[in-house]
MARVEX-335610 format. One record per residue (C-alpha): residue in one letter; z, x, y; residue number from 1; chain. Coordinates in nm, 2 decimals, decimal comma. Layout:
{rec "a" {Z X Y} NUM "A"}
...
END
This chain:
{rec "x" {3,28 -3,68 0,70} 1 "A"}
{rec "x" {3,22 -3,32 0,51} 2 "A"}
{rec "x" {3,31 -3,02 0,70} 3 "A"}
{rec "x" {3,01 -2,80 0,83} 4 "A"}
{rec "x" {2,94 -2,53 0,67} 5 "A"}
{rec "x" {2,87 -2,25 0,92} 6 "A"}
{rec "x" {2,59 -2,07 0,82} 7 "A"}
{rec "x" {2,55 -1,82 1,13} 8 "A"}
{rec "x" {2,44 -1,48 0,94} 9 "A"}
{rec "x" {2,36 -1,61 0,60} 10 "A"}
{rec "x" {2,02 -1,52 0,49} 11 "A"}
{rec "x" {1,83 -1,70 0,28} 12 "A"}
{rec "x" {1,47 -1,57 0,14} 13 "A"}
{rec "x" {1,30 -1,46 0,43} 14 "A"}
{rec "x" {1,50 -1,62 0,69} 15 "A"}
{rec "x" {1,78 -1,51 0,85} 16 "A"}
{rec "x" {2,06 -1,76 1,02} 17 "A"}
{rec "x" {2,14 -1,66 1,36} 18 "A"}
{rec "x" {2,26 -1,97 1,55} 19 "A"}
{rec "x" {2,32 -2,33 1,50} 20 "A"}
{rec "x" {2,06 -2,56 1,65} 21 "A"}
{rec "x" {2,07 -2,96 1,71} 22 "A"}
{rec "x" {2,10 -3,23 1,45} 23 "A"}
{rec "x" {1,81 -3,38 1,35} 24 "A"}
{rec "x" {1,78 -3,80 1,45} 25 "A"}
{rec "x" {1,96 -3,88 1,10} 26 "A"}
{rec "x" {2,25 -3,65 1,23} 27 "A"}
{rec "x" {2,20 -3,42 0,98} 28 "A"}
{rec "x" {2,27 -3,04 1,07} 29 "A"}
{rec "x" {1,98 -2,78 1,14} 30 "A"}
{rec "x" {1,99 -2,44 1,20} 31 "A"}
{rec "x" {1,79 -2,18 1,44} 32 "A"}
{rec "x" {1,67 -1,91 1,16} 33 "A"}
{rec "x" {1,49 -1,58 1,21} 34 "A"}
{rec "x" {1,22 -1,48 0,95} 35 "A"}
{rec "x" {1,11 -1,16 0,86} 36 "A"}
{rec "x" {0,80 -1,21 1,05} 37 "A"}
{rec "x" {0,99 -1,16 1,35} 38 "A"}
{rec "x" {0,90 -1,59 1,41} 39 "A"}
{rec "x" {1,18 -1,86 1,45} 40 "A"}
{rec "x" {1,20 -2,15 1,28} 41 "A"}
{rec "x" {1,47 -2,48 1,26} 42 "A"}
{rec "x" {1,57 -2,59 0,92} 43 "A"}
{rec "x" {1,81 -2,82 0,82} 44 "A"}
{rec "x" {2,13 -2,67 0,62} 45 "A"}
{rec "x" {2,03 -2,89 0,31} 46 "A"}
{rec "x" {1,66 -2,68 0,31} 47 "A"}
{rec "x" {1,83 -2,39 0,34} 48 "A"}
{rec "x" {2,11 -2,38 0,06} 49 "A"}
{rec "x" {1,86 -2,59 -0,19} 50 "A"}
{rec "x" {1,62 -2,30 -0,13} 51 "A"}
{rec "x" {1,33 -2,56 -0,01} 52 "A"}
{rec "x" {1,28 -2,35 0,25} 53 "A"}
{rec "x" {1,31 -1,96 0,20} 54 "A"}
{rec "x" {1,04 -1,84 0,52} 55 "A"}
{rec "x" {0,89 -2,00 0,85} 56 "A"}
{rec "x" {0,60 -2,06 0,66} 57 "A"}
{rec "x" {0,47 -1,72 0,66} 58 "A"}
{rec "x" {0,52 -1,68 0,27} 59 "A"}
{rec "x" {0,27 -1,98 0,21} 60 "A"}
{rec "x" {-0,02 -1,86 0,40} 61 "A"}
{rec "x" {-0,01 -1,46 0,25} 62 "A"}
{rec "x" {0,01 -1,64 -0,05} 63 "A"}
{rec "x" {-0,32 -1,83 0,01} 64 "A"}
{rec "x" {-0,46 -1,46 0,17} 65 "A"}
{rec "x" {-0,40 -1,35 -0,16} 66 "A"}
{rec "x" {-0,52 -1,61 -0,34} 67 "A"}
{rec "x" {-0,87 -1,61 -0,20} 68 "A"}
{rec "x" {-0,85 -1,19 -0,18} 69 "A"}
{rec "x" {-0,78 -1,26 -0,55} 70 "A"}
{rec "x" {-1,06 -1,54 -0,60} 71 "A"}
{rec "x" {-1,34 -1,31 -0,39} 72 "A"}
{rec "x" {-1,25 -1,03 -0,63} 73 "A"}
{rec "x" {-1,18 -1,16 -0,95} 74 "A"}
{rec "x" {-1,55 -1,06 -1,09} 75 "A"}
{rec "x" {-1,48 -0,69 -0,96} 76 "A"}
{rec "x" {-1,42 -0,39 -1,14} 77 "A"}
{rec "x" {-1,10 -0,38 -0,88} 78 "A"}
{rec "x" {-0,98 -0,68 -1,03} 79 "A"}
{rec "x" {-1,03 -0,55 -1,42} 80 "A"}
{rec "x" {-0,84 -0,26 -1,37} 81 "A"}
{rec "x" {-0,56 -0,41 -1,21} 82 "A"}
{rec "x" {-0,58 -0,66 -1,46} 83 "A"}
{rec "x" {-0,59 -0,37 -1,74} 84 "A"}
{rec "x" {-0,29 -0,15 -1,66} 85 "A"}
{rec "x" {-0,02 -0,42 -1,63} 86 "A"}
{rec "x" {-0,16 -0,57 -1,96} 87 "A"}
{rec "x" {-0,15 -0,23 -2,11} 88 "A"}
{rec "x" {0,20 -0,20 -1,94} 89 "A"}
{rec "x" {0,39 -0,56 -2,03} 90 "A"}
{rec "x" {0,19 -0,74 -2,30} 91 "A"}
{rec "x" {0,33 -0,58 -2,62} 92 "A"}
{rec "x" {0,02 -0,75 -2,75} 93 "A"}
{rec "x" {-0,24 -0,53 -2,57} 94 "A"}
{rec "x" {-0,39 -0,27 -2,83} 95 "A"}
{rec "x" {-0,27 0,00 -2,58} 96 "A"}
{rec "x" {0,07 -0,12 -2,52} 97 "A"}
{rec "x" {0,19 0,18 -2,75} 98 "A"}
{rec "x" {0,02 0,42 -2,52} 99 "A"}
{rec "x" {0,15 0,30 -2,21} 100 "A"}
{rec "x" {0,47 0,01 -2,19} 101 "A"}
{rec "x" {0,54 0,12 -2,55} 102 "A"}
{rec "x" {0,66 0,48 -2,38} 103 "A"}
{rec "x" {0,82 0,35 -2,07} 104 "A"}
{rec "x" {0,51 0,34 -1,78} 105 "A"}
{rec "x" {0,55 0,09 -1,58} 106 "A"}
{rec "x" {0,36 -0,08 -1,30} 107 "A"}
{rec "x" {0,52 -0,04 -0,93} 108 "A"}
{rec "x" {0,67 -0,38 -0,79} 109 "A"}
{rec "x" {0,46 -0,35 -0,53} 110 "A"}
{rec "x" {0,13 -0,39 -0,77} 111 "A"}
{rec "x" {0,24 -0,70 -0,88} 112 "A"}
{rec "x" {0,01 -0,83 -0,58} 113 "A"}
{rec "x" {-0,33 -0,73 -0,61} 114 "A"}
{rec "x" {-0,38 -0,74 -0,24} 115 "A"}
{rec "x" {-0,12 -0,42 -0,23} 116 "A"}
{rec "x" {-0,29 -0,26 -0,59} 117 "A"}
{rec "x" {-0,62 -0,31 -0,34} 118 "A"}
{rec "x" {-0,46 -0,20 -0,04} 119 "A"}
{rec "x" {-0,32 0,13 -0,16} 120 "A"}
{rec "x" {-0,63 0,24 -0,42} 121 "A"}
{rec "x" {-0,95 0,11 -0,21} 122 "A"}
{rec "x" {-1,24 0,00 -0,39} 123 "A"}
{rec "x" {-1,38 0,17 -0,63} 124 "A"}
{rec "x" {-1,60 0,46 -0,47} 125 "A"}
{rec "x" {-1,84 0,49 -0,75} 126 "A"}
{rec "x" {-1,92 0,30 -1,09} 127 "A"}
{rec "x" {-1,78 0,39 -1,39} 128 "A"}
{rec "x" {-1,44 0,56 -1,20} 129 "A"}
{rec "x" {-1,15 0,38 -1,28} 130 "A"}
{rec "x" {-0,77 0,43 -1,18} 131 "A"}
{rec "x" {-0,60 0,79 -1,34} 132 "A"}
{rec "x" {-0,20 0,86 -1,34} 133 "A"}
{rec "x" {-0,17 1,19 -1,17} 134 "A"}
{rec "x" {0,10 1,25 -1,40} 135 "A"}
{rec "x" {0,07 1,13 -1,72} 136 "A"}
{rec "x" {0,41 1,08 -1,79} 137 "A"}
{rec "x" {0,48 0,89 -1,48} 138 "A"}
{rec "x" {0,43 0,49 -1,38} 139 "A"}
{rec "x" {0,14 0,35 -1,22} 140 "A"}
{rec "x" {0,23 0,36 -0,85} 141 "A"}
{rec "x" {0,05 0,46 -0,50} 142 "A"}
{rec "x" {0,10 0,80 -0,49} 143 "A"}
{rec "x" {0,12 0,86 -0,87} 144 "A"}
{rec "x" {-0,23 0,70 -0,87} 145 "A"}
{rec "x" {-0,64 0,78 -0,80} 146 "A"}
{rec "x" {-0,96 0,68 -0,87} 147 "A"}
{rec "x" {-1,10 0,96 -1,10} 148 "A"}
{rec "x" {-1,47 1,01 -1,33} 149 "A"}
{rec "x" {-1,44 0,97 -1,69} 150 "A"}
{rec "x" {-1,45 1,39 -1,64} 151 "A"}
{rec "x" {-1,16 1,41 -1,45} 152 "A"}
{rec "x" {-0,97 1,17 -1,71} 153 "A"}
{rec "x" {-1,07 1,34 -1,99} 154 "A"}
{rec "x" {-0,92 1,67 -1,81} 155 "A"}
{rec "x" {-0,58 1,50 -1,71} 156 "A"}
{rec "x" {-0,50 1,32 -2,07} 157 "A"}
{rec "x" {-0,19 1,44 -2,27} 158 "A"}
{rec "x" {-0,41 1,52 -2,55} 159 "A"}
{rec "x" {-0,60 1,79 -2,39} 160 "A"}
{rec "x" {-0,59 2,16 -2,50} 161 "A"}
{rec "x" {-0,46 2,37 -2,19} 162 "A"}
{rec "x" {-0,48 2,72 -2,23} 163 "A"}
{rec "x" {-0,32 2,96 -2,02} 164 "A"}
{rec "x" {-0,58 3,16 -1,74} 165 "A"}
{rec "x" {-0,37 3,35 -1,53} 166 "A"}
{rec "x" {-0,07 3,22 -1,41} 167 "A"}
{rec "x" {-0,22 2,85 -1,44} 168 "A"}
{rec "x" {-0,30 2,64 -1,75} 169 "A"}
{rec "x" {-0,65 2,53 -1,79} 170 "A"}
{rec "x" {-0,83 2,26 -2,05} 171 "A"}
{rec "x" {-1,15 2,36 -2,28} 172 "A"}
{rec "x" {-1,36 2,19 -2,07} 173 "A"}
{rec "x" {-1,29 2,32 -1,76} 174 "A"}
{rec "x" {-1,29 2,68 -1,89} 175 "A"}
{rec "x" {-1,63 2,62 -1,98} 176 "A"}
{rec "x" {-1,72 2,48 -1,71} 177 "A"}
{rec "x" {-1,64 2,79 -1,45} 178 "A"}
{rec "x" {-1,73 3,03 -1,68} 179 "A"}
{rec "x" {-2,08 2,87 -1,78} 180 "A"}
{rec "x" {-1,97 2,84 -2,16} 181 "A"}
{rec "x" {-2,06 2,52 -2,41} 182 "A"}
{rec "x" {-1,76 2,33 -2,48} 183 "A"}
{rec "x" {-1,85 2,40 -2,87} 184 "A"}
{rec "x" {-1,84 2,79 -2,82} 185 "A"}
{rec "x" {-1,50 2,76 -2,65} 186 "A"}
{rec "x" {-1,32 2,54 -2,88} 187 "A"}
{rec "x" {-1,49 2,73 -3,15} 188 "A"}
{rec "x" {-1,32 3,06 -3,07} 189 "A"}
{rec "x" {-0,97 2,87 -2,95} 190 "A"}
{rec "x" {-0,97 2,73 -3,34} 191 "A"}
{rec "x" {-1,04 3,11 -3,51} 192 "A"}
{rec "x" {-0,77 3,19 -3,21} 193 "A"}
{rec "x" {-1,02 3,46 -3,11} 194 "A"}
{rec "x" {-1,03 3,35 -2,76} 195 "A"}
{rec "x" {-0,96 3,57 -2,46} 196 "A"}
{rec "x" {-1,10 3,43 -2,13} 197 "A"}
{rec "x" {-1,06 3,81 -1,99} 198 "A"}
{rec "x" {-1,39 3,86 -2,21} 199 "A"}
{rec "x" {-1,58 3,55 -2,10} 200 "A"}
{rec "x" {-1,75 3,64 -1,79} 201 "A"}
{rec "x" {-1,90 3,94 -2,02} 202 "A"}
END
């Protein structure tokens, strides 16, 4: 007969060993497990070191959540974007890969589950928004993250002229914006370099 292997305190996925529990009818050893779910469970010890059994059964039905979350929103311009920005991320392939994976951004772990990326962002509160990087230079993640206009995009991309008003730094656009200029007459004057926002409210 093999010696039992005591297995009080090992975890093992989700599941967490905290006492030994009867033999099943075939005599084979089982053991009382705590999941992360805060439920119990009994598995045997062959389950439990052949990874057949890694949660109570928790991990199965989030998995099927998500599934159907991911089946209910897979025509939804949720869906695309989440879709979008870990193929512009990981698939070397993806025309934008240069832009994005190609210079280190990365998508969070967590937004490897659409349910979280739909969690975190919300829907979408109005069409043609879609999901901006706060900081450009930083990775897709909750708080680096927001649903912006094609305006406010424009504004945030690395590419955009900033020019210094006061002791912030503003784009083109948005200087002619507040001061009630066309975009052409402000670039216009930033390329002669004959621009001085003192002189545009006169």
């Amino acid at each position: 007969m093999s010696r039992l292997i005591n297995l009080c305190g090992e975890k093992f996925g989700r599941l967490t060993v905290v006492e030994r529990a009867e033999n099943d009818k075939s005599g084979r050893a089982k053991w009382k497990c705590l999941c992360l779910c805060s439920s119990f469970s009994v598995v045997s010890s062959y389950n439990l070191i052949s990874g057949g059994t890694t949660s109570c059964g928790c991990f199965k039905k989030q998995r099927q959540i998500e599934a159907n979350i991911i089946h209910g929103f897979c025509k939804t311009p949720e869906f695309r974007c989440w879709v979008h920005i870990r193929q512009r991320c990981n698939n070397k392939n993806d025309k934008s890969y240069k832009d994005y994976g190609g210079r280190g951004i990365k998508v969070c772990r967590r937004w490897n589950s659409f349910q979280n990326f739909l969690h975190d962002m919300g829907e979408r509160p109005a069409h043609g928004w879609s999901i901006d990087r706060i900081n450009n230079d930083g990775d897709y993640t909750p708080k680096n993250c927001r649903w912006a206009s094609k305006a406010t995009q424009n504004e945030n991309k690395r590419k955009s002229i900033r020019i210094k008003v006061g002791k912030s730094k503003m784009t083109i656009n948005r200087i002619a914006v507040v001061f009630g200029k066309t975009y052409a007459c402000i670039y216009k004057r930033y390329k002669k370099g004959k621009l001085d926002v003192s002189e545009l409210n006169y």
